[in-house]
C-alpha positions in Angstrom: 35.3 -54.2 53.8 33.6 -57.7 52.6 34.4 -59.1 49.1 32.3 -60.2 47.0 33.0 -63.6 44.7 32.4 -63.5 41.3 28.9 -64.9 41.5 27.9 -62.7 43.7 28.9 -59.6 41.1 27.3 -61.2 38.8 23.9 -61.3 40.3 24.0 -57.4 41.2 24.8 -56.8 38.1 21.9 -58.6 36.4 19.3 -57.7 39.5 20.7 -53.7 38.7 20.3 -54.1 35.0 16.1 -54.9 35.7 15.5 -52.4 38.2 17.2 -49.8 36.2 14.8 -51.0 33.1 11.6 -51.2 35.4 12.3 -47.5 36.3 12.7 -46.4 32.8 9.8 -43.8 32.3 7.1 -45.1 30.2 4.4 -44.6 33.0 0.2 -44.3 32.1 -2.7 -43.1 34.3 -4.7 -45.6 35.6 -7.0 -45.7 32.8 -5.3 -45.9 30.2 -2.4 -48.5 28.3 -0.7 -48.9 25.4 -1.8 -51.2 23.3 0.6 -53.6 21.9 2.4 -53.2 25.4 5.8 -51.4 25.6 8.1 -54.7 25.8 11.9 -54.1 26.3 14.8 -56.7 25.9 17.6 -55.6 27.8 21.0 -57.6 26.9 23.5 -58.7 29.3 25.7 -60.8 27.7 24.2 -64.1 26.3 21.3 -63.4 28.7 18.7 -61.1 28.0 15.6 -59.7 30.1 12.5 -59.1 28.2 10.8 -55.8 30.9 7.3 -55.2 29.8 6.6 -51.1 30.9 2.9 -51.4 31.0 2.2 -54.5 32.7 5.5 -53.8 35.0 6.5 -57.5 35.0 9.9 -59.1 33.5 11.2 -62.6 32.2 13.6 -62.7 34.4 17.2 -63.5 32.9 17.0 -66.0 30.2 18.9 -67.1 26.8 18.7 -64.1 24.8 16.4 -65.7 21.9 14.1 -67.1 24.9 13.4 -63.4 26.5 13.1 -62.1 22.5 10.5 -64.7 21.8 8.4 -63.6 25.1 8.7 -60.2 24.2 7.4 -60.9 20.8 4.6 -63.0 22.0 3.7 -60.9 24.5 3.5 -57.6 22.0 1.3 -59.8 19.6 -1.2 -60.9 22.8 -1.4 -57.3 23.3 -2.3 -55.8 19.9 -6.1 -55.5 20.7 -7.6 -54.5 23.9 -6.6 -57.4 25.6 -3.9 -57.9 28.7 -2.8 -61.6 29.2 -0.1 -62.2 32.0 3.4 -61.5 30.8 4.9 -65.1 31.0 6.8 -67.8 29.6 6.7 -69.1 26.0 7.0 -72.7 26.2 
């Protein structure tokens, strides 16, 4: 059996926390979104992952006002009929 360091754990943890949001089952036909996109921040300690359902992209793990902020910017971008990429806020 191999061990795993503490670092390692860590990073499954995290990289299991995403996948299990990007399953979640907000799911659209092909024609049609939501509008402001779905935008989740999942907490994992003091890091957060902001997992957009529509656009099916995430942050990545970031300080947990960082991946609030994208979500929030990424909600207002998506009010109208608009899609921009789900990215950073600088």
């Amino acid at each position: 059996m191999h061990e795993d360091n503490g670092e390692q754990s860590v990073a499954m943890v995290a990289a299991c926390t995403a996948a299990a949001a990007h399953r979640r089952d907000h799911h659209h036909g092909p024609a049609t979104g939501c509008h402001p996109h779905a935008i989740e921040v999942v907490h994992l300690g003091h890091r957060a992952v902001a997992v957009c359902h529509d656009c099916g992209a995430d942050s990545g793990f970031l300080p947990e006002r960082q991946a609030e902020a994208i979500a929030g910017t990424h909600r207002a971008e998506t009010v109208g009929d608009r899609c921009p990429t789900f990215g950073a806020v600088a």
